[in-house]
Residue, then its C-alpha position, 0 to 999 in steps of 0.5 A: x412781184x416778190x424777189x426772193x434773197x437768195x445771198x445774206x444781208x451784210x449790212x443795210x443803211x437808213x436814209x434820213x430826209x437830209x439824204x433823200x433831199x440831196x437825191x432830188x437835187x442831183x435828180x433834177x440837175x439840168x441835162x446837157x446832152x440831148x438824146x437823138x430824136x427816133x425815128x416813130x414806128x408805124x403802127x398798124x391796129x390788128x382787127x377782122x381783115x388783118x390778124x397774125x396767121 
């Protein structure tokens, strides 16, 4: 899907692997909250009997 850039570029930067390295090792950092559990949905499949009207 094709963004289209609609301001100018001011400035850009090169990451170097040092800078992506650093990345991965803030990504993988131990998370201490846990996200509450949600509750499930119940999924009923459409087919023959049961269609939108």
């Amino acid at each position: 899907m094709a963004i289209k850039i609609s301001k100018k570029i001011k400035s850009y930067s090169v990451q170097s692997a040092d800078d992506k390295a650093r990345e991965a090792a803030q990504a993988t950092a131990p998370v201490v909250d846990a996200p509450a559990a949600r509750p499930s949905a119940e999924v009923i499949q459409m087919h023959e009997q049961i269609e939108r009207p």
